[in-house]
N, C-alpha and C positions, 0 to 999 in steps of 0.2 A: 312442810318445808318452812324454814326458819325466814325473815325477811330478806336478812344480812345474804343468805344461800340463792333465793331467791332472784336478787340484785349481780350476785353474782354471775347465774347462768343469765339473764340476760345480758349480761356484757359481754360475756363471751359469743353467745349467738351474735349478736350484734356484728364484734367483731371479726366472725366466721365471715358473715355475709359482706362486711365493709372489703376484705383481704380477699377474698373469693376471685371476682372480675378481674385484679390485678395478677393473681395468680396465674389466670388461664391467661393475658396477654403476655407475663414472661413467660408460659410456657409457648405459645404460640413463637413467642420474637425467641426465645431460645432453637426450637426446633428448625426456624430459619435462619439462624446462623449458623447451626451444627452440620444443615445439610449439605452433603454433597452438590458439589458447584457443576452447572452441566460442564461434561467434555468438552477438550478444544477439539479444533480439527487441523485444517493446514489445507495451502494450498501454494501454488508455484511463484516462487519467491525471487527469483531469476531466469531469466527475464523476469518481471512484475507480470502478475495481472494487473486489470485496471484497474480495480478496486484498490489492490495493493499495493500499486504507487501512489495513488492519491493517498492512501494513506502515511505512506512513507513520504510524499511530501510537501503534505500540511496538515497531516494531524495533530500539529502542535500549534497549528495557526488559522484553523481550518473558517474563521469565521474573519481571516483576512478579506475584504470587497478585492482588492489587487488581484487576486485569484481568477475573476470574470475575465479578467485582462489576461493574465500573466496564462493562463491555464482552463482554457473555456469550459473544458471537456469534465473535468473534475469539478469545476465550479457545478457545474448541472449533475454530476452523481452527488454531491454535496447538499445542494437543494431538493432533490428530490427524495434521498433517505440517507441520511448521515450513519446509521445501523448498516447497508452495505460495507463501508471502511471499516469501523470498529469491529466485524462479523467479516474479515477480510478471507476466516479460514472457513464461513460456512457454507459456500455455494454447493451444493450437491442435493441429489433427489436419492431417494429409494426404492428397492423393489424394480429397477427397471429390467435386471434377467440379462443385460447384457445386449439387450434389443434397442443400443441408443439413437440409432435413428429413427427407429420407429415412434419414438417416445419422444426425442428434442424435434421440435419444428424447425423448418427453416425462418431462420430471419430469429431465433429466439435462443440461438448457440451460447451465447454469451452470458446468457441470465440461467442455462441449465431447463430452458422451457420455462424459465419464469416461476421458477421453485420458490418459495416463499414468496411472491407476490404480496404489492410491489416492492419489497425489499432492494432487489440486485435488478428489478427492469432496466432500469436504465444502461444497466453495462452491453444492452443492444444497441444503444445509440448510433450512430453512424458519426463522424465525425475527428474534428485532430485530435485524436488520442496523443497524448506525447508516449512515442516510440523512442525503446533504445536499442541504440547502436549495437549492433552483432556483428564477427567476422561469418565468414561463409559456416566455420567447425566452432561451435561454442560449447560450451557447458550448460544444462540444466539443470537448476535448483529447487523441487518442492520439498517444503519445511513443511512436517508429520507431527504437530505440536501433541497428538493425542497416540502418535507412535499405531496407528492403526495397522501398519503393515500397506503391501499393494499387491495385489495380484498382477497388477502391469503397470504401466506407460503408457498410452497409445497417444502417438504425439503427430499433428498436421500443420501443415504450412498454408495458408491460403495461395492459388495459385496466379503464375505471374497476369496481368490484368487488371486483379480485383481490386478498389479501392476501399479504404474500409471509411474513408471518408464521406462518402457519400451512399454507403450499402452496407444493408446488415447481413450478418454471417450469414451461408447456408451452405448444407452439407456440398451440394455439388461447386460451391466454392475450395473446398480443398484438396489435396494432396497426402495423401500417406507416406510420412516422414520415415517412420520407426515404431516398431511396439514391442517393447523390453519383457523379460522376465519377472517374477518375480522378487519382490524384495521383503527378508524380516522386517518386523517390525522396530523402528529408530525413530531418528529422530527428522533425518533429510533422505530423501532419494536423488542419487544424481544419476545424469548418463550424457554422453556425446552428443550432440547435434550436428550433423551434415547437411549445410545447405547447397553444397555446389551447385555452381551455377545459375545461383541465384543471386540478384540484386534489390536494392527497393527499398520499397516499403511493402510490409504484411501483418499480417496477425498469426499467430502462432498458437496453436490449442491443441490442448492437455487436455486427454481425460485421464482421471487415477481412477482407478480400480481399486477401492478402498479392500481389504481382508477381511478384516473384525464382523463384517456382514455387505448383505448386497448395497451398497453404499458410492456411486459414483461422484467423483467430481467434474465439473466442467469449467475447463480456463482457457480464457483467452488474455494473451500478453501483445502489445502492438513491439513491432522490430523494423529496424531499419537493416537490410540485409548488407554486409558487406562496408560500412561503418567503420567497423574494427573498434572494437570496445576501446582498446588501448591507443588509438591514435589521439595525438594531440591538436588541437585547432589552431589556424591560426589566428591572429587579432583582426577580425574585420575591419576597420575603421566603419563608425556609427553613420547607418545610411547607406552603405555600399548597395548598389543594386545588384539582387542576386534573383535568380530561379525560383520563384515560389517554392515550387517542389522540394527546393533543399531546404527550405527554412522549416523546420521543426523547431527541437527543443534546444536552448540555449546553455552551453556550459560559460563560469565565467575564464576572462582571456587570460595570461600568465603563467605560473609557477604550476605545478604539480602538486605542489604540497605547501600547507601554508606555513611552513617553516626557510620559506624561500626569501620572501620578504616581499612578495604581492600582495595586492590587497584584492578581495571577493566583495564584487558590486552589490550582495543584498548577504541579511546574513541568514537567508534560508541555506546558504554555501557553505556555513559554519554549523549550523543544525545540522546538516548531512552527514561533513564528518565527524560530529561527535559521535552521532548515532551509528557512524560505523567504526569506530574507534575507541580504545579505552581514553581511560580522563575523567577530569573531574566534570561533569555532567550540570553542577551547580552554576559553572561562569555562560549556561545557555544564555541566560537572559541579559546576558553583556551584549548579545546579538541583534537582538532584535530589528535593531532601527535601522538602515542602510549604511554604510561608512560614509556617505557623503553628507547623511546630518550631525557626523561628531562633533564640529564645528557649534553647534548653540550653547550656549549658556549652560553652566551647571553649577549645582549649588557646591559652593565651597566645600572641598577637605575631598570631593568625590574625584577617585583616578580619570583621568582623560581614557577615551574610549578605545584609543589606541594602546595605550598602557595593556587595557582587559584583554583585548585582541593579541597583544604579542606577548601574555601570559598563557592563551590560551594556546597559541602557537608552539609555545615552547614547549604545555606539555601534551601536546600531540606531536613528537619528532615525527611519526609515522606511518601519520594517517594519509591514505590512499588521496588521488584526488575524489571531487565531490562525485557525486551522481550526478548524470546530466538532467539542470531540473529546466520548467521552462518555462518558455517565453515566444508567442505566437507570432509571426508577421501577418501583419493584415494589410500593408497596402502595397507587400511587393519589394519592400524594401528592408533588409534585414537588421536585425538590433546588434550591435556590437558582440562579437563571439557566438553569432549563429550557425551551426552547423548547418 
């Protein structure tokens, strides 16, 4: 072999081996972006579970401190695994045969027996869950993001008594509401809900009956019975002394729709109805800060804050009002627009 030949095939080996490790990491990082992303799943989306109102609302703020205040309950599924909220549709175990009492403990209904561990623990907690407003006959909503199908519903009310405030789920806490038929597989499940005769406060739990395989889910949503979604509040005046027991979650006081010309005390109010209304999505961050700080200083050429708000108003003609989000009383005395 000639020198010049010689020089040659070492370069090449050389460069075999230099290109080699780089190869195998694009092929590694390639086969990790080609692969199949796990399945979603879904879970009962109206009423909320509790996961899934916290997530609906503050996952876009979720590292707010105001939250300890504003929303205890959430503040503590927050801190103890933030993957609970962002994993809103994964609560469920398998293989359980349809044997779900034998299988979920009492005191651990809410975590599913504490499936993934600790993931979803905390959704046992006992405590002010923020509850919504239900009339006595409502609607059911769970969102099927992976379209599994359901062999049923089987949907319970905790019975009247129970506090979920101070007690964790257990089976002989509830009531057999209803248990549905079958449904194809979609994208939502809905069905009626009949509370007659009931008032309060409760928890309400959903199991699905996934199809695709033995795949249960376990949800619990907190409700205030008899509410009436659609009723309007009136304006408390700040401080009013009210009945513990009524002070739950807070909506703010005014207009229906912010095309009215009220203004909404925080702008998690304005987050809500984006997110349930179309619109430009971009003017979120006009929201942020309270309306009561629009008032400071801003650097030259930028719109006053009210301008962004009655841009954003305009183009939402009609968006619903907010979800009621909330706001805790703690010494007995209710915050302005406490239901």
């Amino acid at each position: 072999m000639s020198v010049r030949a010689h020089h040659r095939s070492l370069t090449l080996a050389l460069t075999a081996a230099l290109v080699a490790p780089f190869a195998l990491v694009a092929a590694v990082a390639a086969g990790t972006v080609t692969a199949a992303p796990a399945a979603a799943h879904g879970s009962v989306t109206d009423p909320p579970t509790r996961n899934h109102g916290c997530l609906e609302r503050w996952g876009d703020d979720h590292l707010n401190p105001e939250m300890a205040q504003l929303d205890p309950m959430c503040w503590g599924a927050w801190q103890h695994d933030p993957a609970a909220m962002w994993n809103w549709n994964g609560l469920y175990r398998e293989n359980v045969g349809g044997n779900h009492e034998a299988v979920i403990p009492n005191g651990q209904l809410c975590s599913g027996g504490r499936t993934q561990s600790p993931r979803y623990d905390y959704m046992d907690t006992p405590g002010e869950w923020v509850a919504k407003s239900v009339p006595q006959q409502f609607h059911l909503t769970l969102t099927d993001q992976a379209q599994h199908g359901a062999d049923y519903l089987r949907i319970y009310v905790s019975k009247a008594g129970f506090d979920p405030t101070t007690e964790a789920l257990g089976w002989d806490d509830l009531d057999l509401v209803q248990e549905t038929g079958s449904y194809p597989a979609q994208g939502t499940y809905e069905t009626d809900v009949d509370l007659s005769g009931r008032s309060g406060r409760a928890v309400l739990y959903t199991i699905w009956q996934a199809s695709h395989l033995d795949q249960p889910y376990y949800l619990c949503s907190d409700i205030t019975i008899g509410g009436g979604a659609e009723a309007e509040p009136e304006d408390t005046p700040e401080g009013t002394p009210m009945d513990r027991g009524r002070c739950g979650a807070c909506r703010p006081p005014g207009p229906a729709t912010p095309t009215s010309g009220g203004k909404y005390r925080h702008g998690r109010y304005l987050r809500q109805i984006l997110s349930h209304s179309p619109g430009p999505r971009n003017l979120l961050q006009a929201s942020r800060r309270p309306a009561t700080e629009h008032t400071a200083a801003r650097p030259s050429g930028r719109p006053p804050r009210e301008d962004v708000l009655s841009t954003v108003r305009s183009a939402l003609p009609t968006a619903p009002r907010p979800v009621v989000a909330p706001r805790m009383c703690e010494t007995g005395r209710c915050p302005r627009g406490c239901l």
